[in-house]
C-alpha positions in Angstrom: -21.9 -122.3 -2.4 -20.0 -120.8 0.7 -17.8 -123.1 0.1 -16.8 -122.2 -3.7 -17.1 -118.4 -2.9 -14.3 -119.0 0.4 -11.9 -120.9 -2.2 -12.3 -118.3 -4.6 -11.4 -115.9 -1.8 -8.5 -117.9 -1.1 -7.5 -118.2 -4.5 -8.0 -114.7 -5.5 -5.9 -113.6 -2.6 -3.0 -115.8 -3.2 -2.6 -114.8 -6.8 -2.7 -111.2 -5.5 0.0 -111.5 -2.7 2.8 -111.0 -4.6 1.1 -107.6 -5.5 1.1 -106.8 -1.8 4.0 -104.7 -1.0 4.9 -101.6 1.4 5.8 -98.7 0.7 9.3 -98.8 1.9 11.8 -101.1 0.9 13.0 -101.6 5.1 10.2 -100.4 7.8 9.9 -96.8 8.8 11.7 -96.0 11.7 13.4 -99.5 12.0 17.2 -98.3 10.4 18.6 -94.8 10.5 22.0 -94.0 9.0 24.3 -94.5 11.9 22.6 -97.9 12.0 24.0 -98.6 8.4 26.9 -96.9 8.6 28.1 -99.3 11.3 26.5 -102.6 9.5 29.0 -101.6 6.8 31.7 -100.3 8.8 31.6 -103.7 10.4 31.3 -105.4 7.4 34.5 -103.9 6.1 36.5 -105.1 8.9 34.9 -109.1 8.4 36.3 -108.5 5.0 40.1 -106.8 6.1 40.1 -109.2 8.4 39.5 -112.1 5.9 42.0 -111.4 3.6 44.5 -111.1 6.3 43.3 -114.5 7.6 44.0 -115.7 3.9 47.3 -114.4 3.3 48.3 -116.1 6.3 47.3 -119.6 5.9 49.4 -122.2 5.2 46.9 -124.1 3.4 48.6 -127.0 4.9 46.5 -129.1 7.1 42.9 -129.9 6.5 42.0 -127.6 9.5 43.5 -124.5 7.7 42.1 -125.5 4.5 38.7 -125.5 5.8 39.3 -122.0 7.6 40.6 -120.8 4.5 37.2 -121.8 2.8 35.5 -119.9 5.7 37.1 -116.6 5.5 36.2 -116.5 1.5 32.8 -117.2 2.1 32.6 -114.7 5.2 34.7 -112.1 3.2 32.0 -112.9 -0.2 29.5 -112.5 2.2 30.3 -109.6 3.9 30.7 -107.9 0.1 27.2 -108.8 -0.8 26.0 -107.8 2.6 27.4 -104.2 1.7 25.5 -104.4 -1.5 22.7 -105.0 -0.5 22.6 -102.1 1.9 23.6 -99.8 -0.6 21.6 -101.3 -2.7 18.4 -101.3 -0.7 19.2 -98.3 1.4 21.0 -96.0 -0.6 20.0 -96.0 -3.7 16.3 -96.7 -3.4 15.6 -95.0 -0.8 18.2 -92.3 0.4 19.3 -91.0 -3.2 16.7 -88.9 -4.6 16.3 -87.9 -7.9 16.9 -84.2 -8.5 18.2 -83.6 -5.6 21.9 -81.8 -6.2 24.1 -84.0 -4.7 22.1 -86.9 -6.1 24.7 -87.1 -9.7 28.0 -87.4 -6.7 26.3 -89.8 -4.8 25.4 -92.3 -7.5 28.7 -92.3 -9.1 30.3 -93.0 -5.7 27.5 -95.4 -5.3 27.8 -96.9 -8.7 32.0 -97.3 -7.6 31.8 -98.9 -4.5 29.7 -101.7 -6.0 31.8 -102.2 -8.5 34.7 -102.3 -6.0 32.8 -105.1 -3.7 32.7 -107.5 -6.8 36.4 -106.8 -7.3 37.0 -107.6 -3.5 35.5 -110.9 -4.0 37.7 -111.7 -6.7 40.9 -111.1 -4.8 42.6 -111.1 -1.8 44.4 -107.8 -2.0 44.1 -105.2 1.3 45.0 -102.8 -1.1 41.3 -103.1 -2.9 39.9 -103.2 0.8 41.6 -100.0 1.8 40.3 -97.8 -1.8 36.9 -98.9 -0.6 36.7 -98.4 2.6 38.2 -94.6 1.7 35.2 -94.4 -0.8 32.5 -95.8 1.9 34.2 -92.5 4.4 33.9 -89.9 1.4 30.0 -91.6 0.6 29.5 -90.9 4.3 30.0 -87.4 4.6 27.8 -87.2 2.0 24.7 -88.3 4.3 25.9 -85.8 7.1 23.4 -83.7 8.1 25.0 -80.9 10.5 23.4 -81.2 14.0 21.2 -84.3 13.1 20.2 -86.7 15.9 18.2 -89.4 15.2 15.2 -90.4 17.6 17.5 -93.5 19.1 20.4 -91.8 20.0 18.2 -89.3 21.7 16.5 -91.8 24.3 19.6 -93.3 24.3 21.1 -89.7 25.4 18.3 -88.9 27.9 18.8 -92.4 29.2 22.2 -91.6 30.1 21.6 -88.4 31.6 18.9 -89.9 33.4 21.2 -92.5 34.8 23.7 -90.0 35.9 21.0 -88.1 37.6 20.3 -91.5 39.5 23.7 -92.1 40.7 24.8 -88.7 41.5 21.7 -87.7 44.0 22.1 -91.7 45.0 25.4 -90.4 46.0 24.4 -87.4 47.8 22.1 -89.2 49.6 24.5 -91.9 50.8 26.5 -89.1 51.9 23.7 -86.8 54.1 23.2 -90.6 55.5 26.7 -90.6 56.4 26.4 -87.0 58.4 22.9 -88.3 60.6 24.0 -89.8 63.4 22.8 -93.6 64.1 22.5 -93.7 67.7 21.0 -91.3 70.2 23.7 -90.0 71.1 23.1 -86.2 72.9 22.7 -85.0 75.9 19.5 -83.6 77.8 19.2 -80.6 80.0 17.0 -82.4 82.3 16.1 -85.6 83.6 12.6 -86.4 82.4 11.9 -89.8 80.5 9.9 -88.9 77.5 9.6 -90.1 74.3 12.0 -88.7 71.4 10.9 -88.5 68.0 13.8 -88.1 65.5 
């Protein structure tokens, strides 16, 4: 009996586990704009980068040929890389509907995918260039004025902290520098006691 009721535990929970989802598409607290913004800044240049690579080649020895396979797939995959973040981060969870600038931000949205597809079809810098010009305009879109996210602020106070460190490290090396080492002054009389410095 324990047996058939632990099985049909089992069984009840792996049907149900595809039902099991969170609430987010990525973790809380995991990504944060800047974070994206320079996955797909990044991105753009594997992509630059592998159309320059491609217009290069000579295609004329096995080792460029197989190079030149490389950079297409790195270039495809950078493009679907860059999809999937706007995909997943963008539009499911960043663009909100109703909110006003929601209607400017799809369209340029809805564009730059439609661009990365075109990318992957052809090896023109030109294509590389309109996007990235689109990704700087989507950008500014996501600015908030005066916005600091939790990261960069440790990472700030870290910095500070480290300054802090050095600088009275160096102030201390320097009073150091002004005690003298050896006992070396003089004494109005002639007792031997002992000296505490």
């Amino acid at each position: 009996m324990k047996r058939k009721i632990l099985m049909s535990t089992v069984f009840t929970f792996i049907c149900h586990m595809g039902l099991l989802q969170s609430h987010c598409q990525m973790p809380c607290g995991i990504y944060h704009d800047e974070l994206v913004f320079n996955q797909i800044d990044q991105y753009i240049e594997t992509m630059y980068k592998g159309i320059t690579e491609l217009k290069n080649s000579k295609f004329s020895t096995p080792f460029e040929r197989n190079n030149f396979i490389r950079w297409v797939s790195l270039k495809d995959s950078a493009s679907d890389e860059i999809a999937v973040l706007i995909t997943e981060y963008f539009l499911q969870q960043k663009i909100k509907p109703g909110e006003p600038d929601t209607p400017k931000r799809l369209v340029s949205a809805h564009k730059m995918l439609f661009e990365l597809t075109a990318i992957k079809q052809n090896v023109d810098l030109k294509m590389i260039e309109d996007f990235a010009d689109e990704w700087e305009n989507f950008k500014q879109m996501f600015h908030v004025l005066n916005y600091e996210c939790q990261i960069d602020i440790i990472k700030r106070r870290k910095r500070e902290r480290d300054f802090e460190l050095k600088r009275t490290g160096e102030t201390n090396e320097k009073l150091q520098e002004k005690i003298p080492t050896s006992h070396e002054h003089s004494h109005e009389h002639d007792d031997a006691h002992p000296h505490t410095h």
